[in-house]
NUVO-558305 format. One record per residue (C-alpha): residue number from 0; x, y, z. Coordinates in steps of 0.25 Angstrom, whole numbers. Example, Ala and Ser with C-alpha at 12.3 -4.5 7.8 and 13.67 -1.06 7.14 Angstrom:
NUVO-558305
SITE / 0 / 49 / -18 / 31 $
SITE / 1 / 55 / -4 / 29 $
//
This chain:
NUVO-558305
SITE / 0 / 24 / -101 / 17 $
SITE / 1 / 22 / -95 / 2 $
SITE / 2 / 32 / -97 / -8 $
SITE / 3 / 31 / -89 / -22 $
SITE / 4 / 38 / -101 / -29 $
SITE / 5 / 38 / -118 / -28 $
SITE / 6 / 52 / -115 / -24 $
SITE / 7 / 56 / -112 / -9 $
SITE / 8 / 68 / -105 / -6 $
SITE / 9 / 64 / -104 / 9 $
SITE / 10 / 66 / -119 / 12 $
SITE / 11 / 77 / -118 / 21 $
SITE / 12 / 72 / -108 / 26 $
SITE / 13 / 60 / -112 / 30 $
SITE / 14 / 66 / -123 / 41 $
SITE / 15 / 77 / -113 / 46 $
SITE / 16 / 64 / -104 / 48 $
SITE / 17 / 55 / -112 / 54 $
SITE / 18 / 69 / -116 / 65 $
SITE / 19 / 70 / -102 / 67 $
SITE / 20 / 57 / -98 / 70 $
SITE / 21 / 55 / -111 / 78 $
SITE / 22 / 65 / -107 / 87 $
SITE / 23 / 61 / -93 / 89 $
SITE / 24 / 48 / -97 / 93 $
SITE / 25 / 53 / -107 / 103 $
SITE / 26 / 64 / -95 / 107 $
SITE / 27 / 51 / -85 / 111 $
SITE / 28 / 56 / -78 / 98 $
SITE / 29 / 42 / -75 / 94 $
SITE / 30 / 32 / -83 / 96 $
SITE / 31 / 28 / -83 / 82 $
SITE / 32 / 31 / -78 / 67 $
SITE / 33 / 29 / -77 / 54 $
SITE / 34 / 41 / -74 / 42 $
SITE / 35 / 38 / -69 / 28 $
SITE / 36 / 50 / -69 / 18 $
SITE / 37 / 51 / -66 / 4 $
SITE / 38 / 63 / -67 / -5 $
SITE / 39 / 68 / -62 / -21 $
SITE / 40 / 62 / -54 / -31 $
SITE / 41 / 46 / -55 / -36 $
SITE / 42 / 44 / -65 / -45 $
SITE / 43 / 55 / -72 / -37 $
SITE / 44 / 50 / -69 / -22 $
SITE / 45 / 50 / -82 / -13 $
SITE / 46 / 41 / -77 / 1 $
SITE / 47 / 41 / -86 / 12 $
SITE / 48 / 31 / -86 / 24 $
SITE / 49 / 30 / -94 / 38 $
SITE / 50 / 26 / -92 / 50 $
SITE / 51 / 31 / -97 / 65 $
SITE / 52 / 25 / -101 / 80 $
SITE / 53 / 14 / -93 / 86 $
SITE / 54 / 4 / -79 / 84 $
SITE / 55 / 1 / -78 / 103 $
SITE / 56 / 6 / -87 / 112 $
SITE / 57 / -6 / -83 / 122 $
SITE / 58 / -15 / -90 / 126 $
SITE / 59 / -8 / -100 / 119 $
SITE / 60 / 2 / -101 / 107 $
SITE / 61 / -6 / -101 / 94 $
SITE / 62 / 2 / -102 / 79 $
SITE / 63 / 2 / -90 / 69 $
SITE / 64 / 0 / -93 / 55 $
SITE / 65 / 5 / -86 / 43 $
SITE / 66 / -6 / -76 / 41 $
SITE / 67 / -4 / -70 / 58 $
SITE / 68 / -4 / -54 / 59 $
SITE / 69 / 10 / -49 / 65 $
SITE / 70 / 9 / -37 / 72 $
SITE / 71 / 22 / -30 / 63 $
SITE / 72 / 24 / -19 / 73 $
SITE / 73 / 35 / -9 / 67 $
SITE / 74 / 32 / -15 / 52 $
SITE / 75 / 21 / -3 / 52 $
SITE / 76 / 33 / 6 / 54 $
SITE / 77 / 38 / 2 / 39 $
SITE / 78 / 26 / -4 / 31 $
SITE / 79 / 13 / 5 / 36 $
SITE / 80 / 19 / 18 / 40 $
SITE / 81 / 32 / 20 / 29 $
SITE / 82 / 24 / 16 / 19 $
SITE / 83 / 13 / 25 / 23 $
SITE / 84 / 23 / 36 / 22 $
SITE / 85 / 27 / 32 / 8 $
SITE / 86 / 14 / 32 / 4 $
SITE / 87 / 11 / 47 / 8 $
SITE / 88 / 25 / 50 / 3 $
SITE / 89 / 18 / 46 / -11 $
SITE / 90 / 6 / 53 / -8 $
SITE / 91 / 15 / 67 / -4 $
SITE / 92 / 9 / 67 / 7 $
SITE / 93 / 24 / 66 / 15 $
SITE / 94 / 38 / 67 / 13 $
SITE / 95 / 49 / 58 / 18 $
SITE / 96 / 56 / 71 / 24 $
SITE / 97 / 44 / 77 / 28 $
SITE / 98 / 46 / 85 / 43 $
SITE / 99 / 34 / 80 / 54 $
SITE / 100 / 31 / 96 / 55 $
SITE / 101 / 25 / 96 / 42 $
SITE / 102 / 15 / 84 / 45 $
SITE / 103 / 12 / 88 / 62 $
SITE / 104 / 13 / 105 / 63 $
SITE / 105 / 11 / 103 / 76 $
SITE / 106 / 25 / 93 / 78 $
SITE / 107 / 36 / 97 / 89 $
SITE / 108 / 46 / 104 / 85 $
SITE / 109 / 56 / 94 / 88 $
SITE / 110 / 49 / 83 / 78 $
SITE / 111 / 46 / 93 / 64 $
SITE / 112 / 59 / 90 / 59 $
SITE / 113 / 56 / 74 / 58 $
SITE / 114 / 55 / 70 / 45 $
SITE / 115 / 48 / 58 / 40 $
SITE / 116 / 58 / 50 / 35 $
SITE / 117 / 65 / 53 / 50 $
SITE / 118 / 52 / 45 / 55 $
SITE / 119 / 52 / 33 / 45 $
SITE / 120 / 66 / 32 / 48 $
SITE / 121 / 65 / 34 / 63 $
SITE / 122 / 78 / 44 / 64 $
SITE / 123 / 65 / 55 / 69 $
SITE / 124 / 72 / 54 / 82 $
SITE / 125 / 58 / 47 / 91 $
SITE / 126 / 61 / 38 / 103 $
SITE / 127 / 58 / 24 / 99 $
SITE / 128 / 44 / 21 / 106 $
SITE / 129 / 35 / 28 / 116 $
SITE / 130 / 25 / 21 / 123 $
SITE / 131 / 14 / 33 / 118 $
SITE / 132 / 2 / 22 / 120 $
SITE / 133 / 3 / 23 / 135 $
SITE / 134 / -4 / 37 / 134 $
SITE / 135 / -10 / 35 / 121 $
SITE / 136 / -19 / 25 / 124 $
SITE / 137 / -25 / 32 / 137 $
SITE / 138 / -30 / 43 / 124 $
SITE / 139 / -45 / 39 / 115 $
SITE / 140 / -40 / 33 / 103 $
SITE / 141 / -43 / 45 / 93 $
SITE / 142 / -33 / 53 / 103 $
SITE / 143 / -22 / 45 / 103 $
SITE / 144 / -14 / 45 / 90 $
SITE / 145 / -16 / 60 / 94 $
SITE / 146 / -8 / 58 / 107 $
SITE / 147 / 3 / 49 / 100 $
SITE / 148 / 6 / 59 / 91 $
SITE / 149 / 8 / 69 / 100 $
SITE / 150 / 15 / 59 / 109 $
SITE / 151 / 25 / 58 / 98 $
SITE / 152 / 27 / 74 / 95 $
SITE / 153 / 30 / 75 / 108 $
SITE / 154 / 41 / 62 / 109 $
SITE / 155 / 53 / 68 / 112 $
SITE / 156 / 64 / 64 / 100 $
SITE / 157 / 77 / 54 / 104 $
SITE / 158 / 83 / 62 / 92 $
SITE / 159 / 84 / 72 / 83 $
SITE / 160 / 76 / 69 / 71 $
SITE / 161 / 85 / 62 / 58 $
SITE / 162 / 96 / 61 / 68 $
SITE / 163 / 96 / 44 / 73 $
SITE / 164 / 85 / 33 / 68 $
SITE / 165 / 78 / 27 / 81 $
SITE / 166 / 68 / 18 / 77 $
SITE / 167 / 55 / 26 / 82 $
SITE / 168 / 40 / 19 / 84 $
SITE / 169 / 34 / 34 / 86 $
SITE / 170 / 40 / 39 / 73 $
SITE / 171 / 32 / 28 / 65 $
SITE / 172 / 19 / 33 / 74 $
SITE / 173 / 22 / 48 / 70 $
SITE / 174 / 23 / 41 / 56 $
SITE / 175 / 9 / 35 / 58 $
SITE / 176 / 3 / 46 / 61 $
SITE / 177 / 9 / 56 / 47 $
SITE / 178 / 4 / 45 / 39 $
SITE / 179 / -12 / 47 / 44 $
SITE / 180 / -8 / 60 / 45 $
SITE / 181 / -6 / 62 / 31 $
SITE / 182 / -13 / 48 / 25 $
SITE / 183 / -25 / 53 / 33 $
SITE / 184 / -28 / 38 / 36 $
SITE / 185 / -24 / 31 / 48 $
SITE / 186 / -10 / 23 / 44 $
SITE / 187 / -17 / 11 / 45 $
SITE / 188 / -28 / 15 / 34 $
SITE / 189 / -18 / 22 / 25 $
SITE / 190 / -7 / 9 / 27 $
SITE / 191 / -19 / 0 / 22 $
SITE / 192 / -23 / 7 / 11 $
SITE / 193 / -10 / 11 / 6 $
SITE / 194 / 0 / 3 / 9 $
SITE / 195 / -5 / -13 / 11 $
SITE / 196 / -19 / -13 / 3 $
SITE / 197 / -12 / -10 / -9 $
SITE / 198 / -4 / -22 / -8 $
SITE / 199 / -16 / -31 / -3 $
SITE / 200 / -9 / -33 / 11 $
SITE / 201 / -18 / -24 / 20 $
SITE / 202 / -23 / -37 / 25 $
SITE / 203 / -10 / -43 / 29 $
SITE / 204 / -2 / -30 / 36 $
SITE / 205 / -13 / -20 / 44 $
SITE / 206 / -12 / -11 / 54 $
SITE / 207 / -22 / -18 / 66 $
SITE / 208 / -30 / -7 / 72 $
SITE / 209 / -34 / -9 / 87 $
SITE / 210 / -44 / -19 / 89 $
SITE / 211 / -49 / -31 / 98 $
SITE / 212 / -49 / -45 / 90 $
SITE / 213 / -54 / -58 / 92 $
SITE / 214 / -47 / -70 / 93 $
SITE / 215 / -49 / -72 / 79 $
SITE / 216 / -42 / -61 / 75 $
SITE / 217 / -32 / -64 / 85 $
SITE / 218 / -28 / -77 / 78 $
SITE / 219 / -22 / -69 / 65 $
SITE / 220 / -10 / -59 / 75 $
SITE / 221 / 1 / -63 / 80 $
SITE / 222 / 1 / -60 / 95 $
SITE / 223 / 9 / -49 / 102 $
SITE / 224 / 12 / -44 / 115 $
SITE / 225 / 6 / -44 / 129 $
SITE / 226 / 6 / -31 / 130 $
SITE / 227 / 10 / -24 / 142 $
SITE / 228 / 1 / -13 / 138 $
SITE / 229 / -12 / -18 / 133 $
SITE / 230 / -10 / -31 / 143 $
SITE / 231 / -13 / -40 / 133 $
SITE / 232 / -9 / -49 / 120 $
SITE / 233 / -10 / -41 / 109 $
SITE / 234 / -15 / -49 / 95 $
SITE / 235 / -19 / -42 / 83 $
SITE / 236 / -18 / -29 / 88 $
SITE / 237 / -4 / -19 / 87 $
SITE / 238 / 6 / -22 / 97 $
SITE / 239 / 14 / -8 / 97 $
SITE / 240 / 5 / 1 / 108 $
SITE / 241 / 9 / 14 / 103 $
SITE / 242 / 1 / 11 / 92 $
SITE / 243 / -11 / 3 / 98 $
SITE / 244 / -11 / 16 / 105 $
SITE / 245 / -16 / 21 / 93 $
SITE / 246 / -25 / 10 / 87 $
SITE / 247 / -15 / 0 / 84 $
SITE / 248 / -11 / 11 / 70 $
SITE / 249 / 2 / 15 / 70 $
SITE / 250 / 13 / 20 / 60 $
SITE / 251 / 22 / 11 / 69 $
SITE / 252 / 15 / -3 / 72 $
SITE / 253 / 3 / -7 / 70 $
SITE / 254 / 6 / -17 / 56 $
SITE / 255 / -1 / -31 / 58 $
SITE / 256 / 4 / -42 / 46 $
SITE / 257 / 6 / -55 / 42 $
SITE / 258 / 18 / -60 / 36 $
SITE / 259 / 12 / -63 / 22 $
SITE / 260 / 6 / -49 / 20 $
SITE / 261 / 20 / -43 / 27 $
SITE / 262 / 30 / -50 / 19 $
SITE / 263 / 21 / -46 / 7 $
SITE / 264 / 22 / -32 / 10 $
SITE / 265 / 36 / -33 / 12 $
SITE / 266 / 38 / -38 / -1 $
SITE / 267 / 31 / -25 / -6 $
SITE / 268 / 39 / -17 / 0 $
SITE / 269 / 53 / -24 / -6 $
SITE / 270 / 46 / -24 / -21 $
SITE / 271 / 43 / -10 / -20 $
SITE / 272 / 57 / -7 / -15 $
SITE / 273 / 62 / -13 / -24 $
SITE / 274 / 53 / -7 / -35 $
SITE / 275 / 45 / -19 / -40 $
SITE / 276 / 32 / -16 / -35 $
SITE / 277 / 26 / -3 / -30 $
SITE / 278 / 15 / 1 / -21 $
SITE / 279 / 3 / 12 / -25 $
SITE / 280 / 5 / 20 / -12 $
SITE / 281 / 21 / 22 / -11 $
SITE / 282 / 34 / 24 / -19 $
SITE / 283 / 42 / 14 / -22 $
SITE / 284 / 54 / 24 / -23 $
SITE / 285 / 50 / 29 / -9 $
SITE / 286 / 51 / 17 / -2 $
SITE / 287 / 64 / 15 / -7 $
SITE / 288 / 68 / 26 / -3 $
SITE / 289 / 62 / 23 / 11 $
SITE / 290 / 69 / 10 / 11 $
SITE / 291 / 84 / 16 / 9 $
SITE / 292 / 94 / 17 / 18 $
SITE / 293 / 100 / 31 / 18 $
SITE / 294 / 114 / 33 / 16 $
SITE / 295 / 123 / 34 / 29 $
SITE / 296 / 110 / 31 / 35 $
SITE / 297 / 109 / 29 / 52 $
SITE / 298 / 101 / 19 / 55 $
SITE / 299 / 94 / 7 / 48 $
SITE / 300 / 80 / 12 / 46 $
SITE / 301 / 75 / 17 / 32 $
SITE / 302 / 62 / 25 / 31 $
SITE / 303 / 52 / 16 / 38 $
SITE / 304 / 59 / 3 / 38 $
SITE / 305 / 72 / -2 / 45 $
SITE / 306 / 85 / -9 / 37 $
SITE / 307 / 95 / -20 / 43 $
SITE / 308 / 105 / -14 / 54 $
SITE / 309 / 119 / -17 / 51 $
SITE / 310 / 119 / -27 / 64 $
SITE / 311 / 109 / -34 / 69 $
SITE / 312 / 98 / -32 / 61 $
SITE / 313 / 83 / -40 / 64 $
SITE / 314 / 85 / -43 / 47 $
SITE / 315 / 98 / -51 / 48 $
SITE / 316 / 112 / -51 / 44 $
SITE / 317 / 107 / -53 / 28 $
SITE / 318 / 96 / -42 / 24 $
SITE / 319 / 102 / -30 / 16 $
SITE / 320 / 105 / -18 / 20 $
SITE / 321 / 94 / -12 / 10 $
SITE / 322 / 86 / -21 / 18 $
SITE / 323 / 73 / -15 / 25 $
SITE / 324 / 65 / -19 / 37 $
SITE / 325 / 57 / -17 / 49 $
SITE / 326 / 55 / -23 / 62 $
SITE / 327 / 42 / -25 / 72 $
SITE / 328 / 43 / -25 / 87 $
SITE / 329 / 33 / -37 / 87 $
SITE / 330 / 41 / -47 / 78 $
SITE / 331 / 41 / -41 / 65 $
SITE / 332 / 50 / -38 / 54 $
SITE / 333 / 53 / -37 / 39 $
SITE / 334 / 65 / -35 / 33 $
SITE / 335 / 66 / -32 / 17 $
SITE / 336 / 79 / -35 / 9 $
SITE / 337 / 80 / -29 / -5 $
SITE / 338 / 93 / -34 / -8 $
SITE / 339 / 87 / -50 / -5 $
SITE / 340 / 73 / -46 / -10 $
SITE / 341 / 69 / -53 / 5 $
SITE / 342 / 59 / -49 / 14 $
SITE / 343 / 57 / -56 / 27 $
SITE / 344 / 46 / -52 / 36 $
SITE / 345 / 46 / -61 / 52 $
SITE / 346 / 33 / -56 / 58 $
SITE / 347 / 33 / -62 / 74 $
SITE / 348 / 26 / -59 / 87 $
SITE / 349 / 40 / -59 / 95 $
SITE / 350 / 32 / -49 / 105 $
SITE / 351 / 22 / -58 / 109 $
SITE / 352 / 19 / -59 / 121 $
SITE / 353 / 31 / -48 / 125 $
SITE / 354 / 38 / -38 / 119 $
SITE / 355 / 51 / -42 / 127 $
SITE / 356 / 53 / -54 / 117 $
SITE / 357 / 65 / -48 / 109 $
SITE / 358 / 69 / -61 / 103 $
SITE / 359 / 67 / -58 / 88 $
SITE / 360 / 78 / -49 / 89 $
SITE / 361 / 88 / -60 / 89 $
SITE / 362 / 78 / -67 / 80 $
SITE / 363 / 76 / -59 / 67 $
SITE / 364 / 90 / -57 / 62 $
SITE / 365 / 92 / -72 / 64 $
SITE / 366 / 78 / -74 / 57 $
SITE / 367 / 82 / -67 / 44 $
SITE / 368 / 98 / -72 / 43 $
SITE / 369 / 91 / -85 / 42 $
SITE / 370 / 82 / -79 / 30 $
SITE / 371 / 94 / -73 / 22 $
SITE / 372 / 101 / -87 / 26 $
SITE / 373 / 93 / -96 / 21 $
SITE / 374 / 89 / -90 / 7 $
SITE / 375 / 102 / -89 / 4 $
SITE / 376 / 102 / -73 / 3 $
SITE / 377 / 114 / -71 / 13 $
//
């Protein structure tokens, strides 16, 4: 745990925390966590770290520690790829209503129209998620982003583009794709060098490219699946199979962090929301325009990132509605509240050993009521 000041405002809740993730674990929650919470202004800012239960469970049950690497699955959606599309909105090399036809001449007719803002807020009308790796993978590895792209133009559309917001992996893969396309980098290159090096961060959220490790480097992930597909538990390598189809790079997943270097990123993002801080690569007034709801809006998702649902929201009963967020299909979360100057990032491995464990859906909202409780923000 880290405290800015002597003082501790997150006594109490320390012990209702370590209660509730005791009995989480012991509930086949998760089998293990880590939480990063930050509260007030700057020069007023409290943080609070901690970290529960265990990284694998097989062969046997070993603990994580502070510094374990989370795959953070769908986080890549809002911290690598919308970024990235800030960036080369601030480069001029794309617009926010920009049409696909002008970045891919050889798009179907049925997809020209989409606009980028309709794929960073997910209303381009895609399904959800295709399993695409299922033939990709039977390609070489320089053909396969190739095929996947194709695969997309040819994905038929649920609806008509700007019409419905249906939250969309192959939207944030297309999105992948236009920022190589136009960054002439590989999205993990241009995330680096832009986006986390500047802050000093690209140490602690990565993107992990393919690649046999050791046990040694085992030791620093938090476990994942058995997967179904690869036969195997996965450790220090992405989860999501659509895009370790494609080398484990991805504008939808592919993010590995801890909670140190996550909540610390968080935290940049709220100061330059807010307008205290700025970053070299990307506009401060840009962002908050990506960050606002639009008025009679449908739907709870901004350009990027998602907001608190009226009901039943993963955030809670407390966060604000100018609150911003985003979820991870392994165990992962943040959720920003301007109005509370609070960030709270839960980083779990709720997928290991299944997918099937869908626990932490009950878990989350109860997770951050007890956070908004017990600092007496309510």
């Amino acid at each position: 745990m880290l405290f800015v000041k002597e003082d501790n405002p997150f006594k109490k809740l320390e012990k209702r925390l370590h209660n509730l993730f005791k009995e989480a674990i012991a509930k086949n929650v998760f089998p293990g966590a880590e939480v990063g919470i930050t509260i007030g202004r700057p020069l007023e800012r409290r943080i609070f770290m901690s970290h529960y239960g265990n990284r694998t469970l097989f062969p046997s049950p070993l603990p994580l520690n502070i510094n374990t690497c989370f795959d953070l699955a769908s986080l890549t959606k809002p911290f690598a790829t919308t970024l990235s599309i800030l960036c080369l909105i601030k480069q001029n090399k794309i617009r926010i209503d920009e049409k696909l036809e002008s970045i891919f001449p050889d798009i179907p007719s049925d997809k020209k129209g989409i606009t980028i803002k309709q794929l960073l807020d997910h209303s381009a009308g895609f399904p959800d998620y295709r399993e695409y790796f299922k033939e990709v993978a039977k390609k070489e590895k320089n053909k396969r982003k190739k095929l996947l792209k194709r695969l997309i133009f040819q994905e038929e559309l649920h609806e008509k583009p700007g019409k419905k917001q249906v939250y969309s992996d192959i939207g944030f893969i297309l999105l992948g794709f236009i920022i190589e396309l136009l960054s002439g980098k590989e999205i993990d290159t241009f995330f680096k060098e832009s986006i986390v090096k500047p802050l000093g961060l690209e140490k602690g959220i990565f993107y992990q490219r393919n690649k046999n490790i050791g046990k040694e480097q085992e030791a620093l992930f938090a476990a994942t699946e058995l997967c179904p597909w690869r036969k195997r538990i996965i450790v220090g390598q992405v989860h999501d199979e659509n895009t370790y189809a494609i080398e484990g790079v991805s504008g939808q997943a592919g993010l590995f962090g801890d909670i140190e270097s996550v909540l610390l990123f968080t935290t940049e993002i709220l100061d330059q929301w807010q307008g205290r801080t700025s970053h070299p690569n990307y506009l401060n007034t840009d962002l908050h325009i990506f960050l606002q709801k639009e008025k009679d809006q449908q739907g709870t998702r901004v350009l990027g990132f998602d907001t608190p649902d009226t009901e039943g929201s993963s955030a809670g009963r407390y966060f604000s509605k100018k609150s911003v967020g985003h979820l991870g299909f392994t165990g992962t979360s943040f959720w920003i509240d301007p109005e509370r100057y609070l960030i709270v990032v839960l980083l779990t491995n709720r997928i290991h050993p299944t997918r099937e464990n869908k626990k932490i859906q009950d878990f989350r909202p109860l997770f951050h009521d007890s956070i908004v409780e017990e600092l007496n923000l309510t």
